[in-house]
C-alpha positions in Angstrom: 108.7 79.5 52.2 107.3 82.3 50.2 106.8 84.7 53.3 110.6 84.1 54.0 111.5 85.3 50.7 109.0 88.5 51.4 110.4 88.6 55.2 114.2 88.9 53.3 112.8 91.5 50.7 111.4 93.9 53.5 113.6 93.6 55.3 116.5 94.7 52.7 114.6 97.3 51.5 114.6 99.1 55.3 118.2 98.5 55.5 118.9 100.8 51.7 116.5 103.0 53.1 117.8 103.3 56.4 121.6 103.7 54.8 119.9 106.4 52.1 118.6 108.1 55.0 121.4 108.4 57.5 124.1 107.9 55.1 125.4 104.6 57.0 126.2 101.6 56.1 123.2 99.1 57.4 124.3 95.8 59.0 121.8 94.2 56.4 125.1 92.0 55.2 125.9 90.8 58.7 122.3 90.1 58.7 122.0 88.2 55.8 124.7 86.1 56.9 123.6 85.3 60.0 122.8 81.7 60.1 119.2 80.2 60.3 117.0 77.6 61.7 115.5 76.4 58.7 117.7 76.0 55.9 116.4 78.3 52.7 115.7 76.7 49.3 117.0 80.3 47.8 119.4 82.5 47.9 118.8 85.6 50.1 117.4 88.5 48.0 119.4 91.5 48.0 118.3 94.8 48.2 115.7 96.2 45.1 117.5 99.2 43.6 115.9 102.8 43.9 113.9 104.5 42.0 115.0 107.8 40.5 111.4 109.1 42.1 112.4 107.6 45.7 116.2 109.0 45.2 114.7 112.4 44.7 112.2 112.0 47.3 115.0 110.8 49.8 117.1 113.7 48.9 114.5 116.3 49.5 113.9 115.1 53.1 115.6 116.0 55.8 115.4 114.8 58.9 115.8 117.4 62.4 115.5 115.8 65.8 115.6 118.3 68.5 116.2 116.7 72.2 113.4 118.0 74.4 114.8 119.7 77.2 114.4 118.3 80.5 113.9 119.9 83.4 115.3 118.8 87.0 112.4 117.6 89.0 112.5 120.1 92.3 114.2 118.7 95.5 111.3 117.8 98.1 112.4 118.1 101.8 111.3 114.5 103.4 108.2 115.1 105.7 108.3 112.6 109.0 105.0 111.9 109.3 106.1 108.3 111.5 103.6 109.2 114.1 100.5 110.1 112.6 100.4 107.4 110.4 101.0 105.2 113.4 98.4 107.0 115.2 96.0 106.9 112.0 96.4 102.9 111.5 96.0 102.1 115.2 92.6 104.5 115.0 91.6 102.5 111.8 92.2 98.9 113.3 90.2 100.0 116.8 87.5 101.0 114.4 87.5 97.8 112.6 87.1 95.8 115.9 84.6 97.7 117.3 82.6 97.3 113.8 83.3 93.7 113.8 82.2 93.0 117.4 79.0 95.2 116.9 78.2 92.8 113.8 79.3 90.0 116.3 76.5 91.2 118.6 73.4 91.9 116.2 74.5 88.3 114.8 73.9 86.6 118.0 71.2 88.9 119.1 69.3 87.6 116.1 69.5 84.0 116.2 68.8 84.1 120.3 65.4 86.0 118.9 64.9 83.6 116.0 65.3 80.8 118.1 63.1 81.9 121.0 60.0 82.5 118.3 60.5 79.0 117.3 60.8 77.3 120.6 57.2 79.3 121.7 55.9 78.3 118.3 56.7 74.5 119.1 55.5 74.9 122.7 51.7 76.5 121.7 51.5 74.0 118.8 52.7 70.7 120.5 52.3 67.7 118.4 50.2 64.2 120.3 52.4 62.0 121.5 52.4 58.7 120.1 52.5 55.6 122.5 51.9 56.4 125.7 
């Protein structure tokens, strides 16, 4: 329960520091209020008070945000490029098919080789026939 109590701490501390620094009022109490899971065995911690070093600190800080500027993206005119990339993909699959049949061809052509080498290879070396 300890890191609850540490959890509540930080957490009140952003909130004073967030209201020092922007001058509103944090929705730390709505937060605090809120119910929980887990029912506490404390009360909920309020907010430490500030330092006279971190008031002075605070106060000497200011805080500028510029927006960045942002530019329109340019307006692109649509290219119709519908038939060369029908033209390109139709190229592409006949290429495949004719790469796939030549591997279809060496494939075959091999094992017709292979098996011919093995078939003269049993017929020079024939083993004796038993039994007759």
């Amino acid at each position: 329960m300890k890191w609850m109590k540490e959890r509540d701490l930080l957490i009140a501390q952003t909130m004073a520091f967030v209201q020092s620094v922007t001058g509103k009022k944090p929705d730390a109490d709505q937060w605090m209020a809120a119910p929980r899971v887990e029912k506490p065995t404390f009360a909920p911690a309020t907010a430490p008070p500030m330092t006279p070093a971190i008031e002075a600190a605070l106060a000497e800080t200011t805080l500028v945000v510029e927006r960045p500027k942002v530019a329109q993206p340019p307006a692109f005119t649509r290219l119709d490029v519908r038939g060369d990339f029908q033209s390109e993909v139709r190229a592409r699959v006949a290429s495949f098919r004719a790469h796939q049949e030549r591997f279809l061809r060496e494939r075959e052509e091999y094992c017709s080789t292979t098996m011919a080498k093995v078939r003269a290879s049993l017929r020079q070396n024939e083993p004796p026939q038993l039994g007759k």
